[in-house]
N, C-alpha and C positions, 0 to 999 in steps of 0.2 A: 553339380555346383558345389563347390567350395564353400567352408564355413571361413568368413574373412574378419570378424570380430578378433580384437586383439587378444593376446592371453590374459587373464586374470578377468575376463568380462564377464559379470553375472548374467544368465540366461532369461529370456524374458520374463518365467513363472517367477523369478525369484520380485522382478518390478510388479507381476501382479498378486504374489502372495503380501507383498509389502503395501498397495492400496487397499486391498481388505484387512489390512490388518490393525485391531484396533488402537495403535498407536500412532497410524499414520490417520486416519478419522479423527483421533482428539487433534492432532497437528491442524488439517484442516479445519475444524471447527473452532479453534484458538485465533488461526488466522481470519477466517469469516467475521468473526465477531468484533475484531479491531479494524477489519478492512471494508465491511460495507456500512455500518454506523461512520465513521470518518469520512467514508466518498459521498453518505449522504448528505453531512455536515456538511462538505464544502460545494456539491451541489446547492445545496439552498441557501449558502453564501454567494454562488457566482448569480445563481436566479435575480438573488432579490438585488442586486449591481446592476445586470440586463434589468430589471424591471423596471425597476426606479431609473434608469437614464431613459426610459422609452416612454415613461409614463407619468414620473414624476422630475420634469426637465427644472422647473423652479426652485424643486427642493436640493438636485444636485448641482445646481447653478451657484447655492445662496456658496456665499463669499464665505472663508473663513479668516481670513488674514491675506491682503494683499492680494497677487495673484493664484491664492491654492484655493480652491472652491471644493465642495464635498466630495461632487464623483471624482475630482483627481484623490481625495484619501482614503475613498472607495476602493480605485484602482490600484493605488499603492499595494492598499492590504489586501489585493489577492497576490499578490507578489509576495508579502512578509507570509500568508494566512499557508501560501504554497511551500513556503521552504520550513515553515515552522513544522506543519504535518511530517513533511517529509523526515525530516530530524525527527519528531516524536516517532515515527514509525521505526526510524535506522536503531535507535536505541532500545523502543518495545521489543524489536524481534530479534535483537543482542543478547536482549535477556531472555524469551519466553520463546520464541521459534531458533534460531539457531543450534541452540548448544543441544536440540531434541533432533535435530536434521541432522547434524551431524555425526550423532551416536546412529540414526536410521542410515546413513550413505555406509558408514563403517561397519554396520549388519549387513548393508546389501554387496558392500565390496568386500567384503570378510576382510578386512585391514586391522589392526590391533586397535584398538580404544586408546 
């Protein structure tokens, strides 16, 4: 059998000398630390939306102005609550993951810095 990998392709030990190694660990633990605190934030923002329209129908009913009543600005703000995260994330990991991943793909592709 043929090796059919292209030229310039790092060999597998090189992707698992690069997970044990302890700068792809702080990488992961950088991104852990921003990524499951935030998923749980908005976990217990969508929660308490299901909750409160299953349980408390009166208080999402009460009126605000006209036709907008609470769960509709409930509902809104998982929509604003979703994009906002998403933008805080696109910019955290601009700064604090990318520019480290990028110097680790250009170790493992041996490409110039």
């Amino acid at each position: 059998m043929s090796d059919t990998r292209p030229a310039g392709d790092p060999d597998l030990t090189t992707y698992r000398d690069v997970q044990l190694s302890p700068d792809f660990s702080d990488l992961r633990r950088r991104f852990r630390r921003f990524v499951f605190p935030m998923t749980a934030l908005f976990l217990v923002w969508y929660f308490l939306y299901v909750l409160l329209a299953a349980y408390a129908p009166g208080f999402m009913s009460h009126k605000v102005g006209g036709n907008i009543n609470v769960a509709l600005l409930f509902g809104l703000g998982q929509f604003v609550s979703t994009f906002a995260i998403t933008m805080i994330y696109v910019r955290w990991a601009d700064r604090r993951i990318d520019p480290d991943a990028e110097r680790m793909r250009h170790q493992i592709e041996g490409e110039p810095k």
